[in-house]
BALOBA-1460 file (C-alpha; in Angstrom, 3 decimals):
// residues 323
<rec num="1" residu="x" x="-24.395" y="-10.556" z="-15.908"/>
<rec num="2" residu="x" x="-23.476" y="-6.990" z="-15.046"/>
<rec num="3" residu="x" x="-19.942" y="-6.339" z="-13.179"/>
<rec num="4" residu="x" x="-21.644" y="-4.921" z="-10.281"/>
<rec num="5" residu="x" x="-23.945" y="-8.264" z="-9.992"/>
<rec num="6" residu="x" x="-20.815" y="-10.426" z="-10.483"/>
<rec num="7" residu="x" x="-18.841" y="-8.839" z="-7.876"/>
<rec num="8" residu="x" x="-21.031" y="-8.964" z="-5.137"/>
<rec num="9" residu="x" x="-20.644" y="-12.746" z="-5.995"/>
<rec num="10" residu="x" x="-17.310" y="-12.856" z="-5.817"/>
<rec num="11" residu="x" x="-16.493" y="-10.390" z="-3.051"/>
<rec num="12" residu="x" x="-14.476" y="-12.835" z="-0.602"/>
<rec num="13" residu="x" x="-11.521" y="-11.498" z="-0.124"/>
<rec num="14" residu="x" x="-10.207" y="-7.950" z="0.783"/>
<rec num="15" residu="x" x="-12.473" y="-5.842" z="2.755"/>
<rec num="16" residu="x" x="-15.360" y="-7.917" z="4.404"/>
<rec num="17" residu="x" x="-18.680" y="-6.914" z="4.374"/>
<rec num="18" residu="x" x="-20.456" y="-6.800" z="7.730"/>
<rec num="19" residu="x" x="-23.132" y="-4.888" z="8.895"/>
<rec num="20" residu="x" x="-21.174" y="-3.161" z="11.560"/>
<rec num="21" residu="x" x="-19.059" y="-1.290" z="8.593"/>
<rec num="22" residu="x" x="-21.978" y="-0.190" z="7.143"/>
<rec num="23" residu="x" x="-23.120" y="1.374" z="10.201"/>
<rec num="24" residu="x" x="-19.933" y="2.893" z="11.334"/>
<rec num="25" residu="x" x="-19.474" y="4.762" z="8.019"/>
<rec num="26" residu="x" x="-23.264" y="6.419" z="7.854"/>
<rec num="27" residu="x" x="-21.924" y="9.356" z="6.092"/>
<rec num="28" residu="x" x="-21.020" y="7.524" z="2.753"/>
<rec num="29" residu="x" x="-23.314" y="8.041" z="-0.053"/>
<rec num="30" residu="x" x="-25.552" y="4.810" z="-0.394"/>
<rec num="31" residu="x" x="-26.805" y="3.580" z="-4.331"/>
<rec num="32" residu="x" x="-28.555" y="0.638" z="-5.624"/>
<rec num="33" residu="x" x="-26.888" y="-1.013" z="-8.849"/>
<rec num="34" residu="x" x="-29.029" y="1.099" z="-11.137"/>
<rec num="35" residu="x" x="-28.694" y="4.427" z="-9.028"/>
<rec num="36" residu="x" x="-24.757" y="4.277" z="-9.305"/>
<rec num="37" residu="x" x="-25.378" y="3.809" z="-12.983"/>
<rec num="38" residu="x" x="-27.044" y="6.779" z="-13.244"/>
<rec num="39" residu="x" x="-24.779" y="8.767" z="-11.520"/>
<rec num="40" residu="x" x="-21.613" y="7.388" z="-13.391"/>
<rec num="41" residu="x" x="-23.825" y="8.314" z="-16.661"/>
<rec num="42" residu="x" x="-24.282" y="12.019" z="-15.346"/>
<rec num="43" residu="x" x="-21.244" y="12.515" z="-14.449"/>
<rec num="44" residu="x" x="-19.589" y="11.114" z="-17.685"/>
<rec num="45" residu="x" x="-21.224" y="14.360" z="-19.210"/>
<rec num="46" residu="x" x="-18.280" y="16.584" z="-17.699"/>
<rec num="47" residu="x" x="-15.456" y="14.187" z="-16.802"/>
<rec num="48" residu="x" x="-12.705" y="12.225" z="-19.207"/>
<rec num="49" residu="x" x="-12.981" y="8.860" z="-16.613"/>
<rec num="50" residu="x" x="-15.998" y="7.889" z="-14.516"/>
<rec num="51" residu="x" x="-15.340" y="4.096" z="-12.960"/>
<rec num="52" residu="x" x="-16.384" y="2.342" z="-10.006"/>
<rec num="53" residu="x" x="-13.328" y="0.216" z="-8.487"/>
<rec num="54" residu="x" x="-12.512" y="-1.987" z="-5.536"/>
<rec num="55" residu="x" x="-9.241" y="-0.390" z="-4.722"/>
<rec num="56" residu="x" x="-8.446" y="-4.003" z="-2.146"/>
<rec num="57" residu="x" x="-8.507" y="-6.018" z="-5.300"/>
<rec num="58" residu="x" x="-7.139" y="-2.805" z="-7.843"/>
<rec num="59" residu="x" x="-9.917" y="-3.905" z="-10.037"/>
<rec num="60" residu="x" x="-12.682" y="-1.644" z="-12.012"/>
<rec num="61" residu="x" x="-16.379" y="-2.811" z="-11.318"/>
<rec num="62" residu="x" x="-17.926" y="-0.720" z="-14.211"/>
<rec num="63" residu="x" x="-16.823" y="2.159" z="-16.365"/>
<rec num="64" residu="x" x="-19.167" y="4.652" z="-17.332"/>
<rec num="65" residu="x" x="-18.702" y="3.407" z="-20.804"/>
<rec num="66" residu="x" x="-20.181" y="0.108" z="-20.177"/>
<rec num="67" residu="x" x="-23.061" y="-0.775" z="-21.350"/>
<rec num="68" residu="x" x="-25.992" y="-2.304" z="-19.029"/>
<rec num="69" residu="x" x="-26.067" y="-5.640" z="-20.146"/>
<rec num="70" residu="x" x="-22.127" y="-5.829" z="-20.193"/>
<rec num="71" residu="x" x="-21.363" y="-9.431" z="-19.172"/>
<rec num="72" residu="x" x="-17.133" y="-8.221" z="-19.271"/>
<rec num="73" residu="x" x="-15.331" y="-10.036" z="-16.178"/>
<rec num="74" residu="x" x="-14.493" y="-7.525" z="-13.282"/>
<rec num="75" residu="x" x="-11.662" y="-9.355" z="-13.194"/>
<rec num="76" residu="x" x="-10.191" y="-8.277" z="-16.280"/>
<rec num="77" residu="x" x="-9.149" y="-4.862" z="-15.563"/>
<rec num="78" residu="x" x="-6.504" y="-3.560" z="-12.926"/>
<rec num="79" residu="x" x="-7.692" y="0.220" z="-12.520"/>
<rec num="80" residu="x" x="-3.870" y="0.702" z="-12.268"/>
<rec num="81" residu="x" x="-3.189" y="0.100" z="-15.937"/>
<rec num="82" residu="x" x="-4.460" y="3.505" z="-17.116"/>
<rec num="83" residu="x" x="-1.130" y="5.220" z="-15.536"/>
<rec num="84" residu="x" x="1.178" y="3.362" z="-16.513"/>
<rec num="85" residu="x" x="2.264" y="1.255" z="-13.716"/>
<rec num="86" residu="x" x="2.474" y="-2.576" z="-13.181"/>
<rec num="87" residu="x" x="1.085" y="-2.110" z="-8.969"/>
<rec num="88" residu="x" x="-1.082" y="-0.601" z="-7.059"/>
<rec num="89" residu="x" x="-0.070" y="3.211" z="-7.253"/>
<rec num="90" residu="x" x="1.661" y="4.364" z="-4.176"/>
<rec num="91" residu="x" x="-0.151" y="7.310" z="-3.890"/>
<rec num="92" residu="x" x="-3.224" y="5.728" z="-4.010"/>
<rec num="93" residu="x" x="-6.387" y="7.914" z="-3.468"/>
<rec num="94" residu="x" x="-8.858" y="5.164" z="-3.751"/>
<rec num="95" residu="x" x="-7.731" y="3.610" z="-0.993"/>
<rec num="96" residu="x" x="-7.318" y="6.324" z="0.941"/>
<rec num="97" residu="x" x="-10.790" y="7.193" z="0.205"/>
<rec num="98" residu="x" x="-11.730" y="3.681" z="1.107"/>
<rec num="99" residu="x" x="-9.851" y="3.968" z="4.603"/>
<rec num="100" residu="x" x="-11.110" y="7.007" z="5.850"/>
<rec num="101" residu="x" x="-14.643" y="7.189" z="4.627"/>
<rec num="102" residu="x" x="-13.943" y="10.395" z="2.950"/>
<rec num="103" residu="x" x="-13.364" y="11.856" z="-0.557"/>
<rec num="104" residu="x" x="-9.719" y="12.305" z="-1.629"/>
<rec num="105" residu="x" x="-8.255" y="13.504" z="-4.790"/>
<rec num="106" residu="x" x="-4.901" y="13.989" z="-5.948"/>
<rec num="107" residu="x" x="-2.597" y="15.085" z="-9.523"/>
<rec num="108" residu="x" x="-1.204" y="12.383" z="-11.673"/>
<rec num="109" residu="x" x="0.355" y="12.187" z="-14.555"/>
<rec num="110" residu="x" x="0.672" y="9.753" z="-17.919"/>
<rec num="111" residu="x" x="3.094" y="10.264" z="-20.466"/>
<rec num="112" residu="x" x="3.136" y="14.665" z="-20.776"/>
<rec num="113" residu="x" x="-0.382" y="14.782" z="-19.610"/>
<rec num="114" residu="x" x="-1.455" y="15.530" z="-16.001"/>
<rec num="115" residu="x" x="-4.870" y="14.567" z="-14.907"/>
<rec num="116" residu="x" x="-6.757" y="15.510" z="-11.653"/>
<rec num="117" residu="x" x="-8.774" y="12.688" z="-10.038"/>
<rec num="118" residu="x" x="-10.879" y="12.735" z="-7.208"/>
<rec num="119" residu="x" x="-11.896" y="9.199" z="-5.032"/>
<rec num="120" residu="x" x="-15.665" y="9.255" z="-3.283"/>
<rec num="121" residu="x" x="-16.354" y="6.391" z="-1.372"/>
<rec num="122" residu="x" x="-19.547" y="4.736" z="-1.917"/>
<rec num="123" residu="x" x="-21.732" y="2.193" z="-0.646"/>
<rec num="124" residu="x" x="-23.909" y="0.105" z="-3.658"/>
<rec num="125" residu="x" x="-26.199" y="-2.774" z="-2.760"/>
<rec num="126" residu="x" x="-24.144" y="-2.687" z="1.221"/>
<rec num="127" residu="x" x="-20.984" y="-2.864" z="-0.839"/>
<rec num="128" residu="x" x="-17.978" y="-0.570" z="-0.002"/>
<rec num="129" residu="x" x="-16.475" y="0.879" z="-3.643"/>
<rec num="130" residu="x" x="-14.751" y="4.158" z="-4.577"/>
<rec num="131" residu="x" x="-15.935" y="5.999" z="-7.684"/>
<rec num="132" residu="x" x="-13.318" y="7.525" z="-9.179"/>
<rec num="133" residu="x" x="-13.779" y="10.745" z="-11.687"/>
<rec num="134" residu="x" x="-10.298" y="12.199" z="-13.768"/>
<rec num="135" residu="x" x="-10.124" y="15.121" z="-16.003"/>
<rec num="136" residu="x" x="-7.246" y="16.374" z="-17.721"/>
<rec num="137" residu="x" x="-6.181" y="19.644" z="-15.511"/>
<rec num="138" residu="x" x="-6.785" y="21.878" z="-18.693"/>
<rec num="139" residu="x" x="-4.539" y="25.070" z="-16.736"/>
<rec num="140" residu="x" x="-1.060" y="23.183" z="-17.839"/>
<rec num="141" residu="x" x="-2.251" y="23.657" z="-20.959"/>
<rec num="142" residu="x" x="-2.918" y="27.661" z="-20.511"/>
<rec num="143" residu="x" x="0.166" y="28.134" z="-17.881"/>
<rec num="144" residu="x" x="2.640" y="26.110" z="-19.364"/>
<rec num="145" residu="x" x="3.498" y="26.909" z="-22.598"/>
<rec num="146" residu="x" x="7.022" y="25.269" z="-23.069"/>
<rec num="147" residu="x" x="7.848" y="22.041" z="-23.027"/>
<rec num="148" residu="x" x="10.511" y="22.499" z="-20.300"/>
<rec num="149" residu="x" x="8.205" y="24.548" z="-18.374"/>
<rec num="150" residu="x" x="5.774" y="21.801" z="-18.302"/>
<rec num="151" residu="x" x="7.912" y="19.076" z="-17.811"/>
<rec num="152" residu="x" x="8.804" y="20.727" z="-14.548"/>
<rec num="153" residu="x" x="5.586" y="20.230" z="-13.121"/>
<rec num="154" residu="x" x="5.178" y="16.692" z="-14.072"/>
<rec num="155" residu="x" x="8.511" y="15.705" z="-12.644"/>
<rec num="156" residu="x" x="7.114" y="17.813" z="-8.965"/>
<rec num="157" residu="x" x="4.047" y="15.463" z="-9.615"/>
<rec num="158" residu="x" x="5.990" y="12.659" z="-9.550"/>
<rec num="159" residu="x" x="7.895" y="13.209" z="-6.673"/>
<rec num="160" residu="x" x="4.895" y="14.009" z="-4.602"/>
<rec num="161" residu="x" x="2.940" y="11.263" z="-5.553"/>
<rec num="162" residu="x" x="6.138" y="8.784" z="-4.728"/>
<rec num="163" residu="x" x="7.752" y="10.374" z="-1.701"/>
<rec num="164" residu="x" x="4.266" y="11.702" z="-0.201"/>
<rec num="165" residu="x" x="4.349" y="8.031" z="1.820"/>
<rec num="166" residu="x" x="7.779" y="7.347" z="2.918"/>
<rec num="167" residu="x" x="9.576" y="7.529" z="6.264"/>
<rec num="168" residu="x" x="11.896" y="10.734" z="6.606"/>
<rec num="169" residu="x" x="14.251" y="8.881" z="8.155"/>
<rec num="170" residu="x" x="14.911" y="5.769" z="6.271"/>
<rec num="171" residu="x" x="12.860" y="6.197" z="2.838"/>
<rec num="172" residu="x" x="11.206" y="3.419" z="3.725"/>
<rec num="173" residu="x" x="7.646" y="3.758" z="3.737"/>
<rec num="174" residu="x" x="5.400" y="4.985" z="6.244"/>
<rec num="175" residu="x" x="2.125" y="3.185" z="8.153"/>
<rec num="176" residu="x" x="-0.323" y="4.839" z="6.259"/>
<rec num="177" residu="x" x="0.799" y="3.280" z="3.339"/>
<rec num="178" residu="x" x="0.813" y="0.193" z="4.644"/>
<rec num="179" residu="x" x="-2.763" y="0.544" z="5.708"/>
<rec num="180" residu="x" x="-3.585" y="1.650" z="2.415"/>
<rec num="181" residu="x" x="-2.065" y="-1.330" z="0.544"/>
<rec num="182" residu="x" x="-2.413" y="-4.273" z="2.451"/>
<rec num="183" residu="x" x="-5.856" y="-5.209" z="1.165"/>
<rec num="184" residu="x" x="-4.484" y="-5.640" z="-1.949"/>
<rec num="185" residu="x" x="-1.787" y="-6.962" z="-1.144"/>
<rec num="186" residu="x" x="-3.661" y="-9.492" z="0.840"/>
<rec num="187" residu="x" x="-6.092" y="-10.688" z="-1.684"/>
<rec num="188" residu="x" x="-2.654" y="-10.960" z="-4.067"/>
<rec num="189" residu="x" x="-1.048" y="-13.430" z="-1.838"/>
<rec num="190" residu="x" x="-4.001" y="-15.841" z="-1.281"/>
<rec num="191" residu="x" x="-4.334" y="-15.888" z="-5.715"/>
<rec num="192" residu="x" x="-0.819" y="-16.058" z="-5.880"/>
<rec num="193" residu="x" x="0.181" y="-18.007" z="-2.637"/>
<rec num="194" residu="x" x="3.747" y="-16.430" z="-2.711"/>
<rec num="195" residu="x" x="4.125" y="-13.896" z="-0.345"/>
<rec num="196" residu="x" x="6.532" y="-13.658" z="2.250"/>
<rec num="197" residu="x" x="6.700" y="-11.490" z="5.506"/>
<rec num="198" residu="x" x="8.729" y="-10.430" z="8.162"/>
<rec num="199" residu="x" x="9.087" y="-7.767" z="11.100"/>
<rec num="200" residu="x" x="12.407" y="-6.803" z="12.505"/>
<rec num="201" residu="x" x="13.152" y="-5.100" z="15.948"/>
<rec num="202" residu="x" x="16.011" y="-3.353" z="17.001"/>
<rec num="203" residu="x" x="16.499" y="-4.123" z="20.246"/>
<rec num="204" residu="x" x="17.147" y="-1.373" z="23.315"/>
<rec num="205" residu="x" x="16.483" y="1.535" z="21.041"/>
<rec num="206" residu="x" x="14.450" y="3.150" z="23.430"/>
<rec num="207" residu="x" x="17.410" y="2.907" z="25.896"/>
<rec num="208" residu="x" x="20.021" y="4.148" z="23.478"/>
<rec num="209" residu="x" x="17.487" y="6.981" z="22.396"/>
<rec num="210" residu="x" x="17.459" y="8.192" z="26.441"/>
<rec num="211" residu="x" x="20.772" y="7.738" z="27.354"/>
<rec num="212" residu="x" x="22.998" y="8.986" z="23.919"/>
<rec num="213" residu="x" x="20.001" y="10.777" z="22.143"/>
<rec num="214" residu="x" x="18.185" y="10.590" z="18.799"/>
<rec num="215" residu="x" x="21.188" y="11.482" z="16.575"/>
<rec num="216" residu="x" x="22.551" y="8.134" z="17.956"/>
<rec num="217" residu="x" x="18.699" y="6.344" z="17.196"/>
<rec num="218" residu="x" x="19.174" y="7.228" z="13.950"/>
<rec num="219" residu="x" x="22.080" y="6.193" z="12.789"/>
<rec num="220" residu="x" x="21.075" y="2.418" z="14.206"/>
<rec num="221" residu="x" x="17.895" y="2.618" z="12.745"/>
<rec num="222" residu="x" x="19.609" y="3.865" z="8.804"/>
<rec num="223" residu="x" x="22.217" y="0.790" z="9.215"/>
<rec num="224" residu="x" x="19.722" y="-1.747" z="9.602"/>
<rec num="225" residu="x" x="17.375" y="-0.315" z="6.632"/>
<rec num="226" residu="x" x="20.786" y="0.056" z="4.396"/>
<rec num="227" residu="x" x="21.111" y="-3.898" z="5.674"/>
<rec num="228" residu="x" x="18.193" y="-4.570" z="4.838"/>
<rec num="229" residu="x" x="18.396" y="-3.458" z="1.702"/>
<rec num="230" residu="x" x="21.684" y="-5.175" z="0.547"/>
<rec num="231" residu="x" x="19.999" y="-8.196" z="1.829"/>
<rec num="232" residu="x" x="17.808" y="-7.974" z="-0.815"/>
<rec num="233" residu="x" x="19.629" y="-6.284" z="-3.780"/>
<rec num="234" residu="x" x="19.351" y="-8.936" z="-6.353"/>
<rec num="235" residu="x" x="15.576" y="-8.127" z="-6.254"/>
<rec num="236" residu="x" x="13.598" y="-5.058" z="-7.713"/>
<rec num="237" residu="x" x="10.922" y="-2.760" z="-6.130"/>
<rec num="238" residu="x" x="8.463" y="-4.738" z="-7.793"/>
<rec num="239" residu="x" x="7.322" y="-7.701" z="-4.964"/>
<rec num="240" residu="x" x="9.686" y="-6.046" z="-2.806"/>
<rec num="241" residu="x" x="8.334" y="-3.698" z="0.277"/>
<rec num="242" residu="x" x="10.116" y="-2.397" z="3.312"/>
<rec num="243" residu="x" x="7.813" y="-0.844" z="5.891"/>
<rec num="244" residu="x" x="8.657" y="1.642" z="9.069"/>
<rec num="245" residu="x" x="6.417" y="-0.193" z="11.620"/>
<rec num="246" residu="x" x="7.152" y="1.396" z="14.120"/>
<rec num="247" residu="x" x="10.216" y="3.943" z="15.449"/>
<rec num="248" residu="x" x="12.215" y="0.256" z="16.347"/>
<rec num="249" residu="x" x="10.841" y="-2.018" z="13.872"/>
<rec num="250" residu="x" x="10.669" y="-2.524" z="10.405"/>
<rec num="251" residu="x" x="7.941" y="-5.008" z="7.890"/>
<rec num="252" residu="x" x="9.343" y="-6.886" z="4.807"/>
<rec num="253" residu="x" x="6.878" y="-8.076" z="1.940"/>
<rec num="254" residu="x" x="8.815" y="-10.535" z="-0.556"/>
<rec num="255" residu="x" x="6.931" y="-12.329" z="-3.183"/>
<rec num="256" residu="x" x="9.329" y="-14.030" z="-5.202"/>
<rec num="257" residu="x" x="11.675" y="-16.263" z="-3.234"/>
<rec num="258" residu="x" x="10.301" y="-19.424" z="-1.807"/>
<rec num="259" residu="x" x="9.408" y="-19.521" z="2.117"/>
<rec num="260" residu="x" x="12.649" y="-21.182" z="3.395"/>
<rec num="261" residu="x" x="14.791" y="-19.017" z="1.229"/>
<rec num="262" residu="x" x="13.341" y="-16.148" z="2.543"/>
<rec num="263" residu="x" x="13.723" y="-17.322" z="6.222"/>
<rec num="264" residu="x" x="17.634" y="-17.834" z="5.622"/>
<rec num="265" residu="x" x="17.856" y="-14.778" z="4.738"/>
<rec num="266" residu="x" x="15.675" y="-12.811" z="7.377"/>
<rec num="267" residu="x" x="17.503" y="-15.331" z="9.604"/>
<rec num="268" residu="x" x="20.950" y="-14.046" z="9.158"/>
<rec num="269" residu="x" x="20.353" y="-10.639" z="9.819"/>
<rec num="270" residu="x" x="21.150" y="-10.837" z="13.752"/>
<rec num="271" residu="x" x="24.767" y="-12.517" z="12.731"/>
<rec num="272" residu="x" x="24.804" y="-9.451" z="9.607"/>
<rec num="273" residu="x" x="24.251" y="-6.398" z="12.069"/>
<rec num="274" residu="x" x="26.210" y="-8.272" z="15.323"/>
<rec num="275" residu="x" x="30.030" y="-7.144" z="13.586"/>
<rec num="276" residu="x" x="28.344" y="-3.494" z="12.465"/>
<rec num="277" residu="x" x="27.894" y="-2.237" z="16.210"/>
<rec num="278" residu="x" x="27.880" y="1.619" z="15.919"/>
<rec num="279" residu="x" x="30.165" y="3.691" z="17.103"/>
<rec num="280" residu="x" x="28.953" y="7.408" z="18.958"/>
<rec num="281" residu="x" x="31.008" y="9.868" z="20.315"/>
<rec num="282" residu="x" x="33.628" y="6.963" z="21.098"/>
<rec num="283" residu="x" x="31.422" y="4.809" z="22.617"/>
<rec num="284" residu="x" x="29.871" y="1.485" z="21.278"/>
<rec num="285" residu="x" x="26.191" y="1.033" z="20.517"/>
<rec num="286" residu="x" x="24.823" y="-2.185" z="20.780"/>
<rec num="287" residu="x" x="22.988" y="-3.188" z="17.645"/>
<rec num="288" residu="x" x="21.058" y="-6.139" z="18.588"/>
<rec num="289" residu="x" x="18.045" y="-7.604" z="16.510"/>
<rec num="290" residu="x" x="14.664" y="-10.124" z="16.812"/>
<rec num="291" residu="x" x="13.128" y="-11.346" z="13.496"/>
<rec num="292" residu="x" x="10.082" y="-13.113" z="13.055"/>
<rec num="293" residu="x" x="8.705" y="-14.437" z="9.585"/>
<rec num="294" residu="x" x="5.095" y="-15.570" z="8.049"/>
<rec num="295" residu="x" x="3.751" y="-16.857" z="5.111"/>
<rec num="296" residu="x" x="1.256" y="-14.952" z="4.077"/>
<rec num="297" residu="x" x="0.395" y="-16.514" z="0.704"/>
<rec num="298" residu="x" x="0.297" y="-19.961" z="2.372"/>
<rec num="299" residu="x" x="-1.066" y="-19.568" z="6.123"/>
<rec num="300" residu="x" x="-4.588" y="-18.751" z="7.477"/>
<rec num="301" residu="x" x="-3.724" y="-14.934" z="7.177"/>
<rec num="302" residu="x" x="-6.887" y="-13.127" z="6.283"/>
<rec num="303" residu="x" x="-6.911" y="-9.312" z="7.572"/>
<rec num="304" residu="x" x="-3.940" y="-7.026" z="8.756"/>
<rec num="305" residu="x" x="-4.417" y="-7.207" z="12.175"/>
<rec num="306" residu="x" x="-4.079" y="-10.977" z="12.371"/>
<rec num="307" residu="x" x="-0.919" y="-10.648" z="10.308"/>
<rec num="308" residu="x" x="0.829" y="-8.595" z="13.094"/>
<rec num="309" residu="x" x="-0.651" y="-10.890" z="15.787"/>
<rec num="310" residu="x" x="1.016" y="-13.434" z="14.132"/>
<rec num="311" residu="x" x="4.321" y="-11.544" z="13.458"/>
<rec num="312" residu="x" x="4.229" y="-10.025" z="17.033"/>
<rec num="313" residu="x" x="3.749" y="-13.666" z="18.963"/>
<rec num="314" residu="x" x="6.753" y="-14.905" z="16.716"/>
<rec num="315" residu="x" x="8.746" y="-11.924" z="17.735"/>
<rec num="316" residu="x" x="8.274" y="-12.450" z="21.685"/>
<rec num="317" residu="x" x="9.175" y="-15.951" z="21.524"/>
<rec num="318" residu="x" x="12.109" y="-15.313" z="19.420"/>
<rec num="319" residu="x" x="12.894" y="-12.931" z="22.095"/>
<rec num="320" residu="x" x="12.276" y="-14.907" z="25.331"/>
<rec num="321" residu="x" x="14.384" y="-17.867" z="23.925"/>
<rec num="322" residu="x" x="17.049" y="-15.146" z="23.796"/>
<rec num="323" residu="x" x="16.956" y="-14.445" z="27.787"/>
């Protein structure tokens, strides 16, 4: 069976298929299986990579390589591996591409090589895909003639590609890439049923914001992200996400402590931040948190938005058995 074939099998989880996608993304280039085939074989003529991937699931459909009657499991392949990383790449183009129905592209970079790839959405049999195409960007090669000289430029790489989605403020990231990982992230928890979530408010920001300014904001909103993060310092990035939600509120993805433990500890961060209340220009700050948890591995949690519904119910009844 090809890849293509099996996929549309096994495409249950991630982004659904409905009719009203397909219709409110008219611009994306439709293919049958054999059409896409052709293209990927065309384009293989000029480009190192050619490879159809679901970027919800991280996995590759088909490589240009494969053969027709390739029976190789979808499954098998995380379209991550090629650079290097154990995740879904936080610049990710392919789900960018995905997201906004439009072609993306970006610079990467494994080992001293940098590669250029470009993300085109695509529709094949009414299924939404991204074909990815990478070529090494030959003018390092031409430009940069020293190693240091080169080096340079993959370490600017780097730094784009991991800052380009965090919050200014905090270093936490940003909403956009939240929306551009939580498919995947998703369709890991329901395989791996251990995923934890949370959302954290700061209460009265809005109020301090008006009445002391946003200097004063800030420095309420940094303490409870540096919290935050001892809270969690015996675990690494990996498994481990902190999200700016919103200009008051933060998301936490966990994946490797149990439910409960994770509760405890979202649990004691109103008794953490109560002794820390910020001091501004003499006067106190109040630093006053909600929490509300989920389990997404575990609960009937299938798309982002009934996630937050979830999270956001949690967080007004936390708050209303405060008053």
């Amino acid at each position: 069976m090809n890849n293509i074939d099996d996929y549309s099998k096994n495409n249950i989880d991630g982004y659904t298929i409905t009719k009203s996608y397909i219709n409110n993304n008219s611009d994306i280039d439709k293919y049958t299986k054999d059409e896409i085939i052709n293209e990927m074989n065309i384009l293989a003529r000029s480009f190192d990579i050619v490879r159809l991937v679901s970027p919800c699931k991280c996995h590759i459909i088909r490589n240009a390589s494969d053969s027709d009657s390739s029976d190789t499991s979808f499954t098998t392949s995380n379209c991550y591996d090629v650079w290097n990383v154990p995740y879904q790449c936080v610049n990710c183009t392919s789900a960018r591409a995905l997201l906004t129905s439009q072609t993306q592209s970006k610079l990467d970079t494994v080992d001293n090589d940098v590669f250029q790839i470009t993300s085109r959405p695509v529709l094949v049999d009414g299924i939404p895909l991204v074909l990815e195409i990478v070529r090494h960007f030959s003018y390092t090669y031409n430009r940069y003639s020293s190693f240091s000289a080169k080096q340079k430029l993959i370490n600017i790489i780097k730094t784009l590609n991991s800052q380009l989605l965090l919050d200014k403020e905090t270093q936490a990231y940003n909403r956009d890439y939240l929306a551009e990982h939580l498919p995947n992230l998703l369709y890991t928890a329901k395989k791996t049923h251990q995923s934890n979530t949370a959302l954290i408010h700061i209460q009265h920001l809005y109020d301090i914001t008006q009445s002391e300014g946003s200097m004063a904001a800030s420095g309420i909103i940094c303490s409870l992200y540096s919290l935050l993060k001892q809270l969690f310092s015996d675990e690494t990035d990996i498994g481990l996400i902190f999200v700016r939600y919103s200009p008051d509120t933060f998301f936490v993805l966990e994946s490797k402590l149990d439910y409960k433990n994770f509760c405890r500890r979202i649990e004691s961060l109103p008794d953490k931040a109560m002794p820390k209340h910020l001091l501004f220009n003499n006067k106190r700050l109040p630093f006053d948190i909600n929490i509300a948890c989920a389990d997404l591995g575990n609960e009937n949690i299938n798309t982002e938005s009934e996630l937050f519904d979830i999270l956001k119910t949690r967080l007004e009844d936390t708050q209303n058995i405060q008053k």
